[in-house]
C-alpha positions, 0 to 999 in steps of 0.5 A: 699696851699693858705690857709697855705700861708694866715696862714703863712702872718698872722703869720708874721704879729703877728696875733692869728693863733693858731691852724690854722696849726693843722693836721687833723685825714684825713691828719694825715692817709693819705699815712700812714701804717696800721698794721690789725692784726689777731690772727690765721694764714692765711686761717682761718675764721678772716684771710679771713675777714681782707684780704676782708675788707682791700681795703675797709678800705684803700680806706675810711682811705687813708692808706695802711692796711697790714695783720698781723697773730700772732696766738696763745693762742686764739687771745690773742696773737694778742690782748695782741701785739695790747693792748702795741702798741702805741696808734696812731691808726695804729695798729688794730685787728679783734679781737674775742670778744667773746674769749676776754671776755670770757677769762676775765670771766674765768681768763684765763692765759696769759691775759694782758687786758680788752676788755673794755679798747679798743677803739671799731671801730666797729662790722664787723660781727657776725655769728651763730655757727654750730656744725659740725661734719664728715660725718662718725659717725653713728648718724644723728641728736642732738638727735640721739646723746643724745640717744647714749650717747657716746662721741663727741670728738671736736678739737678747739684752744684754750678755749676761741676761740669762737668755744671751749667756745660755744662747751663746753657750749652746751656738758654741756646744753645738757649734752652730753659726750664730750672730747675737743682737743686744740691746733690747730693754727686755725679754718682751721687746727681743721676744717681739723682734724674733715675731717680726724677724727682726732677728731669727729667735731667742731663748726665752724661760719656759713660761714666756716661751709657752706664752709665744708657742700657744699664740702661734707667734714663735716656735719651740725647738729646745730645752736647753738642758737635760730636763724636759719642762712641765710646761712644754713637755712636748718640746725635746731636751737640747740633748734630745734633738742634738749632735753634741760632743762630750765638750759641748755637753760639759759646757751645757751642762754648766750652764744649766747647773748656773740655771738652778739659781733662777730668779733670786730675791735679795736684799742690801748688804749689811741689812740686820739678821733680825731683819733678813731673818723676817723677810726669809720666813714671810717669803717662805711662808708665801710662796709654799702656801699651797693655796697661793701656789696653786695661784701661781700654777693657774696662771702658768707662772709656777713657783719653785721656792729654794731657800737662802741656805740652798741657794748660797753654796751654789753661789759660793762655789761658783764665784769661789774658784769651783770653775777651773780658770781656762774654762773661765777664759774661755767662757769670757771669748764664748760669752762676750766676743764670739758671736758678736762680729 
């Protein structure tokens, strides 16, 4: 208050102020309402990440953060609303920046976007993908599986929902037989589908995956990469318990490098430096406090922050030509047409 009253005087007094009643980013959010969206419905794997680091957030950013779910078309829903919104910094997404860039790879339908065009916040987590499958079907290991060579029939949401792309990928690296069913709302209703053999598995992030093995419901074969998880260290890397040819392992590998950028949070195109600036450093702040990510791990739900300046050269080289173009095409028949006759 005595600084706007100095502020005031000075300007009745004719004297340069200009700028001096400028708001600041921290004055700007505070007390304002944050939409977080989320591009499944709620109980999946990104719903209960927003839901956990949202109090964090709001105690950082001074605002209220709200959770909305707007699943469909494999988040792009969510991104496509987010991309449109007004660039003021209010709307969020934890966006899956794996199925955003590979749905840009691919040219799937329905996207109105490039990741490359949203402001990064910053990397909440990113987590090994497992495949898991019920416990029923009469084969114990990948190779038991190779050697059977019947097929695997695996529930996803969409093509490029993180779990399907990555699915495919590995059925074409290990040149298994496999069948892929789309259209479950999210990872909880395809995850049940695999419980109830409705299809034989999916591929599930290690911390949803852990959820399923320890309840006894589905059963862990996998990683599908070349890093064990720390929440399954017991479960074999995808190179561990395969056969796979030196193509097989260009393409896994790939994949996993696309892994790396997890769940992203963003913001709309346009919103002001200031701004974005504020959102980065909060969210920084949040999620490396030692004691809330001590939180984080008690809950089996780690955090492994990355910042926008090590998240965006990944995205810009991905969807900047740093995938030669006859792999792109190929890609485009593993991901979208393989395994859906």
């Amino acid at each position: 208050m005595r600084i706007r009253l100095i502020v005031c005087i000075a300007a009745s007094l004719g004297l340069a102020c200009s700028g001096a009643l400028a708001e600041t980013a921290a004055e700007y959010f505070q007390g304002k309402t944050i939409k977080l969206m989320v591009g499944t419905s709620t109980g999946g794997g990104y719903d209960l990440y927003a839901r956990m680091i949202a109090p964090y957030l709001e105690q950082r950013i001074g605002a209220r953060v709200i959770i909305e779910n707007r699943p469909g078309g494999s988040h792009m829903v969510a991104l496509n609303a987010v991309f449109s919104a007004p660039p003021d910094g209010l709307s969020l997404i934890l966006a899956s920046a794996e199925g955003a860039v590979l749905g840009k790879l691919v040219e799937e339908p329905g996207i109105r976007f490039d990741l490359s065009a949203f402001p990064i916040i910053g990397r909440v987590n990113t987590a090994p993908r497992i495949l898991i499958v019920n416990p029923s079907l009469p084969f114990q290991s990948i190779k038991e599986l190779q050697r059977a060579n019947r097929q695997l029939t695996l529930g996803f949401a969409g093509m490029t929902d993180g779990g399907s792309d990555t699915g495919m990928i590995m059925c074409h690296a290990l040149n298994l037989k496999c069948k892929s069913i789309i259209g479950y709302p999210s990872s909880k209703e395809f995850s049940m589908a695999a419980v109830k053999g409705e299809v034989d598995g999916t591929v599930l992030a290690d911390d949803s995956a852990t959820r399923f093995s320890e309840s006894g419901q589905l059963r862990m074969l996998a990683v599908i990469g070349r890093a064990r998880s720390t929440l399954a260290p017991e479960v074999p890397t995808i190179f561990e318990a395969a056969d796979i040819s030196d193509d097989g392992a260009w393409w896994l590998d790939l994949r996993d490098d696309i892994r790396k950028l997890g769940r992203l949070l963003v913001t709309t195109p346009g919103t002001p430096a200031d701004r974005l600036e504020f959102l980065q450093n909060a969210t920084r702040a949040a999620l490396t406090d030692e004691h809330n990510m001590h939180e984080f791990d008690q809950r089996g739900m780690p955090v492994q922050f990355a910042s926008a300046q090590e998240m965006g050269p990944i995205v810009k080289r991905l969807l900047g030509g740093g995938v030669p173009r006859e792999k792109l095409k190929e890609m485009k028949y593993i991901i979208t047409e393989q395994y859906y006759h």
